[in-house]
N, C-alpha and C positions, 0 to 999 in steps of 0.2 A: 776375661775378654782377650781375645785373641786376633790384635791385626799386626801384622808384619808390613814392612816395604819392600819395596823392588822398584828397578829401573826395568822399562819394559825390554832396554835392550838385550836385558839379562836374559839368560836360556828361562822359559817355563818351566816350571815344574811341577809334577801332582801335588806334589806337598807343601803348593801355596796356598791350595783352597781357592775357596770365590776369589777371584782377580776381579779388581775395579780400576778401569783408568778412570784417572781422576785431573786429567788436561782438557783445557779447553780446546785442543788442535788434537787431531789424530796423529800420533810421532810418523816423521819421516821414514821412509826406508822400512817398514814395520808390515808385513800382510795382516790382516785379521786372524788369517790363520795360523800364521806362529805363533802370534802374542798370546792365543788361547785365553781372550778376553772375556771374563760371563759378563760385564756389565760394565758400560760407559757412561762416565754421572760426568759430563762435559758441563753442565750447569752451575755445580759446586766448585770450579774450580776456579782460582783469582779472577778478579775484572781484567781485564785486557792491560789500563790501564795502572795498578795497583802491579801485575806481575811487571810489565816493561818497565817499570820505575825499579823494581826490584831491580832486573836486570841489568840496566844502565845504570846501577849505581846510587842512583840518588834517593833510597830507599835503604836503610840498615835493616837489617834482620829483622831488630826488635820492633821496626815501625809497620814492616812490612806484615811479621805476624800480628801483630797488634788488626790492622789494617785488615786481615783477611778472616781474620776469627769474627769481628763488626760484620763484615762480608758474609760469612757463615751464620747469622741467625736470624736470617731470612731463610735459611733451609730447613732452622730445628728441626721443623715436622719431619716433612722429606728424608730425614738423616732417621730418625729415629730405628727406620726398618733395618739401615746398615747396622748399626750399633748392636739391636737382637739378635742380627745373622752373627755377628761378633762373638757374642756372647755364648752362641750354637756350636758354632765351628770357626776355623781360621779362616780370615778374610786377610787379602793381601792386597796392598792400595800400590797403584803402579803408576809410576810416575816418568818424566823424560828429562826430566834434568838431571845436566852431570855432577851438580852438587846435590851430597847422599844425605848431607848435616841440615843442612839449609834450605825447603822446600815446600811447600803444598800441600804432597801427601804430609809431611811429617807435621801440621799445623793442624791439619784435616784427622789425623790419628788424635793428636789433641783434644780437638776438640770431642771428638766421638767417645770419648773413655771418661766426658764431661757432661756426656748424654748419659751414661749407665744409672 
């Protein structure tokens, strides 16, 4: 299985494969046509409520992934397709936050490599 991260603000590249934003907001400052987006899964990503708590603070890592993986299987199904395309080719999860350790995609790669 092959999925990588990126931040979208990063240059594209061919050799990320299927790009999926994985934010509930379209990132700032971003055209559709740089980001060279195949696929926006805005649904799978934190509660509104769940990421801003992260945000602010009052959220550690481990409560917050804890929190959004619960979040995440409600989509099992839904995911399932990502997972196979994974397993085909590289799929690359793109994400807008400045932390590269601590994020979304990286909880949402998780879980997907927990689908196989």
């Amino acid at each position: 299985m092959s999925i990588e991260l990126k931040r979208v603000y990063d240059t594209a590249d061919p050799e990320d494969g299927y790009r999926v934003l994985v934010d509930r907001i379209w990132p700032r400052g971003i055209s559709r046509e740089a980001s060279r987006i195949d696929e926006w899964r805005k649904e799978v990503a934190p509660s509104t409520e769940l990421r801003k708590a992260f945000h602010v603070g009052s959220l550690e890592w481990d409560d917050f992934r804890r929190g959004y993986l619960s979040e995440l299987t409600a989509f099992r199904e839904s995911l399932r397709d990502l997972a196979r395309r994974a397993k085909e080719e590289k799929v690359t999860l793109v994400f807008s936050s400045r932390d590269e350790r601590h994020n979304n995609a990286e909880v949402l790669r998780q879980y997907l490599k927990m689908l196989e």
